[in-house]
ROGUDO-224022 format. One record per residue (C-alpha): y, z, x; residue in three letters. Coordinates in steps of 0.05 Angstrom, whole numbers, padded with zeros to 5 digits, always signed. Each point is the difference from the previous one (the first is absolute). Last residue first. Layout:
# residues N
YZXala;...
//
This chain:
# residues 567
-02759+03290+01234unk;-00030+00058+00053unk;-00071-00011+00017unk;-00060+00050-00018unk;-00065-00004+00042unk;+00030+00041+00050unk;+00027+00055-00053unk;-00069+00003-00007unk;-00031+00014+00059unk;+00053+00048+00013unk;-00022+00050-00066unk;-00067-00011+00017unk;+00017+00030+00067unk;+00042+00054-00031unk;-00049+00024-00051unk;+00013+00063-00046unk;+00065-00038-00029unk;-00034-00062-00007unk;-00057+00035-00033unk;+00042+00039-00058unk;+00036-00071+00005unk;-00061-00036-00025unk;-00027+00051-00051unk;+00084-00003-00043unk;-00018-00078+00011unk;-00061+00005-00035unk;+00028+00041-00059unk;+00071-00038+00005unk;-00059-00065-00018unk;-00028+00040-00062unk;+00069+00019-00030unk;+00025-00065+00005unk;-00055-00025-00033unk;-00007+00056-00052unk;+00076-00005-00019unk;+00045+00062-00021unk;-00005+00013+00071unk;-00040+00058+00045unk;-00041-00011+00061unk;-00044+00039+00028unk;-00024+00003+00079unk;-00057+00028+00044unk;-00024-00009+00062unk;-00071+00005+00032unk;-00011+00006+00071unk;+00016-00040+00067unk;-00047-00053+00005unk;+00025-00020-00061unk;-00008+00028-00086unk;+00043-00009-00054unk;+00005+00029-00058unk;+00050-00013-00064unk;+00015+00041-00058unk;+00043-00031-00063unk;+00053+00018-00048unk;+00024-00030-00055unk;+00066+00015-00035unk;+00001+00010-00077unk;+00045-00053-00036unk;-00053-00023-00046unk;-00025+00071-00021unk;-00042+00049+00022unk;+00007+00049+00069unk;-00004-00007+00068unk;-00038-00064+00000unk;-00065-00005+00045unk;-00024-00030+00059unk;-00053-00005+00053unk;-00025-00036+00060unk;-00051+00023+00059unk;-00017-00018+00065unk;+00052-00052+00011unk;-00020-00030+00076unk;+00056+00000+00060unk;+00019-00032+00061unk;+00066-00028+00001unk;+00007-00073+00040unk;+00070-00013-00031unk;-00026-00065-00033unk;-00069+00002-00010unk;-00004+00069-00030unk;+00071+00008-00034unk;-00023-00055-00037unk;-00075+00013-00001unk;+00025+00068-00041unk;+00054-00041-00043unk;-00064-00047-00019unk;-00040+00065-00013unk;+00046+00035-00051unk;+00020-00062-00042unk;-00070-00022+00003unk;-00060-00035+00028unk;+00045-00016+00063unk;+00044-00052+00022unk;+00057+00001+00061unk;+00077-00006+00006unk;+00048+00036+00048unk;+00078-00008+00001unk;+00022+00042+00056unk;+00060+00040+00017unk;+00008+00056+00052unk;+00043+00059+00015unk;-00053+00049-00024unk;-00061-00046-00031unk;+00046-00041-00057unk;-00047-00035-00043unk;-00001-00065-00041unk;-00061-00020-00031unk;-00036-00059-00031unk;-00061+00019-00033unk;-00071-00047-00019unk;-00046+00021-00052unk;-00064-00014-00010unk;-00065-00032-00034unk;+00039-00063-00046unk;+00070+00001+00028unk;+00051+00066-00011unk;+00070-00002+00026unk;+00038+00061+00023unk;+00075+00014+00022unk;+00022+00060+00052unk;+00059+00032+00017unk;+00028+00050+00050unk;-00067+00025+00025unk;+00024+00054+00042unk;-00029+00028+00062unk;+00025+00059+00045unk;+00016+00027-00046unk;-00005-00016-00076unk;-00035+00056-00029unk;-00018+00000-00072unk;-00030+00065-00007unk;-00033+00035+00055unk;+00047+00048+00037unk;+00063+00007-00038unk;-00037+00004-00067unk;-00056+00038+00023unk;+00045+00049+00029unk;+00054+00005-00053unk;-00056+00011-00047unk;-00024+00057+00037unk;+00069+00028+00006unk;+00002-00008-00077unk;-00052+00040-00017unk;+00025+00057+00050unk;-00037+00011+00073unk;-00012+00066+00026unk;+00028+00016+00067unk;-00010+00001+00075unk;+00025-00065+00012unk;-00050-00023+00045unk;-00043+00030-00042unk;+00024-00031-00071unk;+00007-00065+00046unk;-00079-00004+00020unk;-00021+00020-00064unk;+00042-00062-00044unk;-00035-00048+00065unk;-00065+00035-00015unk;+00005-00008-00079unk;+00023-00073+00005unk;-00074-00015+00046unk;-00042+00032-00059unk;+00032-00025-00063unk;+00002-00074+00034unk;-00076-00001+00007unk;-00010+00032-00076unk;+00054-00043-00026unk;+00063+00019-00016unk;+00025+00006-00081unk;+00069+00011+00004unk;+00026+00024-00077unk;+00059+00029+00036unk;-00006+00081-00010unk;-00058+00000-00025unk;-00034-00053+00040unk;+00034+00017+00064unk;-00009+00069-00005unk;-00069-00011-00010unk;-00014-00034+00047unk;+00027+00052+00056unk;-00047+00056-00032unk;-00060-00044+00011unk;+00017-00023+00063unk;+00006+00071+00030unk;+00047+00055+00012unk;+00012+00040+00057unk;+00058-00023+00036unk;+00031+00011-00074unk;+00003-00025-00061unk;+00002+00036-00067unk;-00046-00021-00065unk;-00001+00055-00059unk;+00069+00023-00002unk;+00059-00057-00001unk;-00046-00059-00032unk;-00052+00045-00033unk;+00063+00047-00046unk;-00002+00067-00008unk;+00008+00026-00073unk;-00043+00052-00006unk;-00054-00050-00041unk;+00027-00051+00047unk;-00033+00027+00061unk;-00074-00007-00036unk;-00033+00064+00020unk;-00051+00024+00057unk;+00024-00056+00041unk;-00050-00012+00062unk;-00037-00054-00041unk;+00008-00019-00063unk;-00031+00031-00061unk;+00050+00002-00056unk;-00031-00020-00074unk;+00022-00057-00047unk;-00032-00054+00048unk;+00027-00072-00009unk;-00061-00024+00039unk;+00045-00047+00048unk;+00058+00058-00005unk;-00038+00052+00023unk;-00039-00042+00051unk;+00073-00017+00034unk;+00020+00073-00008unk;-00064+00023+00044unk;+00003-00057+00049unk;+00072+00007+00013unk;-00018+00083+00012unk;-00064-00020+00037unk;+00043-00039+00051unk;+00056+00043+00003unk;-00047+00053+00019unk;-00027-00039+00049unk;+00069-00013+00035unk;+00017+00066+00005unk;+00079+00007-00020unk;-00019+00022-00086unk;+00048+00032-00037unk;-00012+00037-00063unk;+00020+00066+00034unk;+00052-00021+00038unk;+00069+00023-00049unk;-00034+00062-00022unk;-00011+00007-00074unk;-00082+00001-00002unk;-00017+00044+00048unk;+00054+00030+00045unk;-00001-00045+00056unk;+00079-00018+00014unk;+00013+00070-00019unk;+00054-00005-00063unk;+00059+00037+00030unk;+00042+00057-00019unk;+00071+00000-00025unk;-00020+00033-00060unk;+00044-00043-00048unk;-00007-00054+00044unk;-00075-00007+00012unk;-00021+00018-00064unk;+00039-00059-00029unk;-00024-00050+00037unk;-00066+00021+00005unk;-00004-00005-00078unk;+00032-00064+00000unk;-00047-00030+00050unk;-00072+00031-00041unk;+00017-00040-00053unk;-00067+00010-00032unk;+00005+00076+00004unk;-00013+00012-00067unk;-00040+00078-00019unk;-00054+00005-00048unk;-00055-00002+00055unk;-00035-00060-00032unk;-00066+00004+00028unk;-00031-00061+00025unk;-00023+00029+00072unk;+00063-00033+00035unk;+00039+00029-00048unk;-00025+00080+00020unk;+00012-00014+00066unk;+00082-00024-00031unk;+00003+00061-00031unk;-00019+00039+00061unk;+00047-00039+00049unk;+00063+00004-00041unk;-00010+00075-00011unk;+00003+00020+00073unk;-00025+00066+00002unk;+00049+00046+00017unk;+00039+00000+00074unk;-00021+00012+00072unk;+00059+00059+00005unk;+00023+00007-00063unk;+00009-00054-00047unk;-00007-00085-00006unk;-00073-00026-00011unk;+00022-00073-00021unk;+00026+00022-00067unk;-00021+00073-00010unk;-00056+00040-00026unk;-00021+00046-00054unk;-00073-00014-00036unk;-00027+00011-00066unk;-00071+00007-00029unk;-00039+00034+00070unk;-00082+00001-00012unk;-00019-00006+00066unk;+00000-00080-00007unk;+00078+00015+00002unk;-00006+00045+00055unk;-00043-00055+00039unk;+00065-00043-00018unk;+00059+00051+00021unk;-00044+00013+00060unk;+00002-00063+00021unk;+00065-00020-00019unk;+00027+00065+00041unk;-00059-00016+00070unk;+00066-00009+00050unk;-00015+00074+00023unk;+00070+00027-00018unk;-00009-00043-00055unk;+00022+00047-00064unk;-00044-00004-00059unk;+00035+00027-00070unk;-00061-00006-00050unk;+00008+00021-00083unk;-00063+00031-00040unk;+00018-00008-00074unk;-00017+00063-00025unk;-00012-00002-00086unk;-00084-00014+00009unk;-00006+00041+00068unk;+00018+00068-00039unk;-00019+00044+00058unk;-00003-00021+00062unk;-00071-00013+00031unk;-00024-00075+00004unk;+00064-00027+00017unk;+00021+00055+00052unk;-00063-00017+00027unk;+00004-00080-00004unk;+00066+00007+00040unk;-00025+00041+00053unk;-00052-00047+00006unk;+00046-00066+00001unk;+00046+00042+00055unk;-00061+00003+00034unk;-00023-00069+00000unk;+00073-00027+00022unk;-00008+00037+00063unk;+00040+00065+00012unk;+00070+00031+00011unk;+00049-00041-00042unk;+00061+00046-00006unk;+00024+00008-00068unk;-00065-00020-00019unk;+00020+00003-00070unk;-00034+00029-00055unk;+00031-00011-00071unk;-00015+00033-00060unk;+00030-00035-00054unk;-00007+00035-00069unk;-00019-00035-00056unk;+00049+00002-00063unk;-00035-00040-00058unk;-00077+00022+00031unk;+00026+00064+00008unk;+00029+00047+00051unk;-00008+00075+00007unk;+00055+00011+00046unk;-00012+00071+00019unk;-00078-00016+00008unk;+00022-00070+00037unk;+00036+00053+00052unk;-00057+00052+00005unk;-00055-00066+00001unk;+00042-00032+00062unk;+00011+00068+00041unk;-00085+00012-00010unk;-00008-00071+00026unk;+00047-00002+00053unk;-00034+00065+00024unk;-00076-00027-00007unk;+00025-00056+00046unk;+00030+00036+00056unk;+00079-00033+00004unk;+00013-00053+00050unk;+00008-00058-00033unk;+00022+00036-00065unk;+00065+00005+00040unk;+00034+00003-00063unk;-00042+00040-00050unk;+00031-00059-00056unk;+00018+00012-00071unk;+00026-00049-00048unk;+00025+00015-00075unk;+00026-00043-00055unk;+00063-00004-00035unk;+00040-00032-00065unk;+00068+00018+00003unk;+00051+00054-00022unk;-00010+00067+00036unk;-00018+00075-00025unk;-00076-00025-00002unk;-00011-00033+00066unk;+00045+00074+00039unk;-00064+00037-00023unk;-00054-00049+00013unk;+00028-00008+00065unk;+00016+00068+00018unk;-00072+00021-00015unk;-00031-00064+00043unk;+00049+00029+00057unk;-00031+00076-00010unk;-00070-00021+00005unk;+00006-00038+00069unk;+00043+00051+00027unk;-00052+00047-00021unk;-00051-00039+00035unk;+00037+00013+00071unk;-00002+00074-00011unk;-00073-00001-00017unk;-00017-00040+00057unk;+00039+00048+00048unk;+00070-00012+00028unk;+00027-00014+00065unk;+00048-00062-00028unk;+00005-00038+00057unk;-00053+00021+00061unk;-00063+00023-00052unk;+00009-00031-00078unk;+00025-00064+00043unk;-00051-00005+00045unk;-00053+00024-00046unk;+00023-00065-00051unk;+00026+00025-00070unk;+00072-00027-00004unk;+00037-00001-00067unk;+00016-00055-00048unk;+00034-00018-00068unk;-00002-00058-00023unk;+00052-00016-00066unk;-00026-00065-00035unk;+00048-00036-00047unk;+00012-00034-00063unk;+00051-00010-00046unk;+00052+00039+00046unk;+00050+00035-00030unk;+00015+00061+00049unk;-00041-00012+00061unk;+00048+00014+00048unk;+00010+00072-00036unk;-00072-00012+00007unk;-00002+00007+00074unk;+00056+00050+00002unk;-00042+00041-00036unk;-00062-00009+00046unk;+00043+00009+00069unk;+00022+00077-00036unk;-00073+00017-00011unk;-00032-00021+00054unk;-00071-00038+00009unk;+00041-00065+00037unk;+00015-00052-00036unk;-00020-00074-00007unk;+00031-00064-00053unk;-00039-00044-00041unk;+00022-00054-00039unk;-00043-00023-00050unk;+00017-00078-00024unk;-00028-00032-00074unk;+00055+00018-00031unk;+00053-00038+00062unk;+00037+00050+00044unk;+00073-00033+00007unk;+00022+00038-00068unk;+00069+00007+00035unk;-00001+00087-00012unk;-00076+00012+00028unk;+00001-00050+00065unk;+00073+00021+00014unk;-00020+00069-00003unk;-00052-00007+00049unk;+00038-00035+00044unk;+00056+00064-00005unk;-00064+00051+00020unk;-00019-00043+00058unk;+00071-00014+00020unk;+00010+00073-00005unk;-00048+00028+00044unk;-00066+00039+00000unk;-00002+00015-00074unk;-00010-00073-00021unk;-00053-00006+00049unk;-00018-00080-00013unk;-00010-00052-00050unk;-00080-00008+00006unk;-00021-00053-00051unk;-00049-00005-00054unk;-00017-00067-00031unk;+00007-00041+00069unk;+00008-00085-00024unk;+00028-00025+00050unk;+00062-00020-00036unk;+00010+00083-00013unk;-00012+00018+00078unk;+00057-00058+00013unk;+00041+00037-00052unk;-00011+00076+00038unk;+00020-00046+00068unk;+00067-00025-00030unk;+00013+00066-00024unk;-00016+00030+00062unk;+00036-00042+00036unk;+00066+00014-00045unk;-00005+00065+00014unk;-00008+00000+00078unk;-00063-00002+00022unk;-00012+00055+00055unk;+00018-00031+00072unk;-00056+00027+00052unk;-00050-00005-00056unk;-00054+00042-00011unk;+00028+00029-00060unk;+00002-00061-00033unk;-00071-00009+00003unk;-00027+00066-00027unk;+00059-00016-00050unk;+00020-00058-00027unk;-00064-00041+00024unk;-00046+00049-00034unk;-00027-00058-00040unk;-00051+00032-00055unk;-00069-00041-00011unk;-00055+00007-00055unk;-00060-00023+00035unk;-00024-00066-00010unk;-00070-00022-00022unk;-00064-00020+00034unk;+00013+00035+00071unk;-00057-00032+00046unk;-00070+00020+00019unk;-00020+00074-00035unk;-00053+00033+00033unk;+00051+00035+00054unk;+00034+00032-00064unk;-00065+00046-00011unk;+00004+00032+00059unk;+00028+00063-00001unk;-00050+00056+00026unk;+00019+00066-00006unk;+00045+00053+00021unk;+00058-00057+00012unk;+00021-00011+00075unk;+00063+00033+00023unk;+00047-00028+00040unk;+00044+00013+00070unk;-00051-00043+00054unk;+00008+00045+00071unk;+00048-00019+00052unk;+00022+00032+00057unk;-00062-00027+00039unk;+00035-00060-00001unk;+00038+00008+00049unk;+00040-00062+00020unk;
//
């Protein structure tokens, strides 16, 4: 690659622009126009059909978009017949602009409000190109020549506004402003708003798109604050943004342009149109939220809205695109799962009314994501923390700190053996099938208790593989005279470490279930037990230990399956 071919394509301002960099966040919302209809359906492979783009233009509506981009209505007929359908069904609601683009030519501006016939309340933009490569390799006409343009398509569209029926305003844009000498764009911007002569109840729009994104945000923000700062008539010119992201950098230069003194900005849902796309309108309303401003527009059902856009554009929702792709609220890494439990447990526990925990930016359930299915996702990489609290959200399983961390290795260990992530209810599959209330290779088949003065004594009857036994024994309790049981009889080594239990949810007829470790000269084991009965649920936690370690230990295993005599 050469890059030596290359040379940066814009124009700083003639003087210093810097006032927007003093400025920290955006306090109030910019006045925002979808262009979804048409910068973005033109960059489709498959055009929305008819239907789509009514669908889509309704969707825009629900959203909450005040002024709306229809389309071209000169450039084809669907365009021009959608248009028509808008107008003669009353589907534009009073409080709803639509706004529709044409070229600076006489016969493309009449059919454009032939379209327009009717309409309660629309904004006809007209553009032209004023960049040097344009004005030199395309059009090969002087500055002069390329302003007249400019001049003669605001004429036409006063003229044509006041021999049609409907209520109109005006936009301009110097397309390719982007690349377009600063003092140039300026002087073509004050001939046009000159010709327009807009007031403060009919501004003008002046829009200045990086049609092609050429420079760092801060430049664009400059240019911006120049054009701000100089054009004539400032108070009745709303100054309108169209970033493109052929650098990546089109939210970041739609906000610096917005601290730059910008009122209204033009963008797309999820960044669709030409080439790298428009600024992705999703993502800069929802910064703007996550700072406490209300951005005007509703995207809490973020699901729908993807939904939708994905299959009437027949384009896909990046799995990453901030804020409404399907893995950006989820968490793998095992200490982010950690903090994120941690941060929604403390929410709760203080009953906080403001959103600060950590590695989410926003609250998933304000766009309508859900913690269970988006937040917490297991994989190979995951950690205890994140493995918890699936199980306690999911299944009310409370584990214990010890048992958290030796569940989460065996859950780890499968999710990379089986090179995939692991569902909510794979997990509790796992824990189920592997530590609750397992009855090979020993089984206590029934037991009977009887209580004297300082302990209690257990008779037992177990099955150990093929093999029967009845077993009896004391102990200080329930739990400890089935331990020496199983002990003294069947010659198992093992201590209990640690006991715990809990019911999974209120209510007399709530099952119990408890956590169990044991500890030998070969490791620690773990077990739970589950039964609508504490007792029983206590001792299948202590067997559930045992036959974790009878299945890891073959010679303990034998030794007791010698100890145990057939009936």
């Amino acid at each position: 690659m050469s890059y030596k071919r290359y040379k940066r394509g814009y124009f700083m301002p003639p003087e210093q622009c810097l006032e927007w960099s003093k400025k920290e966040y955006i306090a109030k919302p910019p006045i925002w126009c979808s262009v979804d209809l048409r910068d973005g359906n033109q960059a489709l492979i498959t055009p929305m059909s008819l239907e789509e783009k009514i669908e889509f233009f309704k969707l825009l509506v629900r959203i909450g978009f005040k002024e709306i981009e229809v389309g071209f209505p000169a450039a084809s007929q669907t365009e021009y017949k959608f248009l028509r359908i808008l107008i003669e069904q009353n589907l534009i609601p009073e409080d709803v602009s639509v706004q529709v683009l044409t070229q600076a030519r006489e016969h493309i501006i009449k059919k454009t409000y032939e379209a327009l016939s009717g309409c309660k309340n629309a904004i006809v933009h007209v553009y032209n190109s004023t960049s040097f490569a344009q004005r030199q390799q395309v059009f090969k006409k002087s500055r002069q020549e390329v302003k007249e343009i400019a001049i003669q398509g605001a004429r036409y569209l006063v003229e044509f506004a006041k021999n049609t029926e409907g209520n109109f305003r005006f936009e301009y844009s110097p397309e390719s402003f982007s690349g377009t000498e600063m003092e140039y764009a300026l002087e073509v911007s004050n001939a046009v708003i000159d010709v327009f002569q807009p007031t403060q109840d009919r501004k003008l729009i002046l829009n200045l798109p990086a049609t092609v994104e050429m420079s760092l945000p801060h430049v664009y923000a400059s240019q911006v604050e120049y054009m701000s700062k100089n054009i004539h008539e400032r108070e009745n010119v709303l100054i309108s943004l169209h970033p493109h992201n052929d650098r990546g950098c089109a939210v970041a230069d739609a906000e610096l342009g917005i601290l730059a003194g910008a009122d209204r900005i033009e963008g797309t849902l999820f960044g669709n149109g030409e080439r790298t796309g428009n600024v992705d309108i999703v993502a800069l309303a929802l910064n703007m939220h996550t700072h406490g401003v209300d951005s005007g527009l509703d995207f809490s059902n973020i699901p729908k809205i993807c939904e939708v856009y994905e299959r009437v554009t027949k384009m896909n929702v990046y799995e990453r695109a901030p804020y409404a792709g399907k893995l950006v609220f989820a968490a793998f890494s095992g200490s982010h799962q950690d903090a994120i439990a941690k941060g929604m447990a403390y929410h709760k526990e203080q009953n906080l009314s403001t959103w600060s925990v950590p590695y989410l930016p926003i609250d998933p359930q304000d766009v309508g994501r859900e913690y269970e299915s988006d937040v917490i996702r297991i994989n190979s990489q995951s950690g205890k923390g994140g493995i918890a609290y699936i199980l306690h959200t999911y299944f009310g399983i409370d584990l214990p700190a010890s048992f958290k961390e030796a569940f989460s290795y065996h859950v780890k260990d499968l999710s990379d053996k089986a090179h995939k992530e692991l569902c909510a209810s794979e997990i509790c599959e796992i824990f189920q099938r592997d530590f609750v209330n397992l009855k090979t290779p020993l089984e206590i088949l029934d037991y009977s208790f009887n209580k004297s003065q300082d302990s209690m004594s257990v008779e037992l009857e177990v099955r150990l593989d093929s093999k029967y036994k009845n077993l009896c024994a004391r102990g200080n309790g329930r739990l400890d005279s089935i331990a020496n049981a199983l002990r003294d009889n069947l010659g198992l080594e093992f201590e209990i470490l640690d006991y715990s239990e809990h019911s999974l949810k209120e209510g007399s007829s709530s099952q119990a279930i408890s956590y169990v470790q044991i500890k030998n000269s070969q490791g620690k084991f773990f077990g739970a037990g589950l039964d609508t009965d504490i007792v029983t649920a206590s001792i299948l936690g202590l067997l559930s230990a045992i036959n974790q370690s009878l299945r890891s230990n073959n010679a303990q295993f034998e030794k007791a399956c010698d100890n145990a005599l057939e009936i």
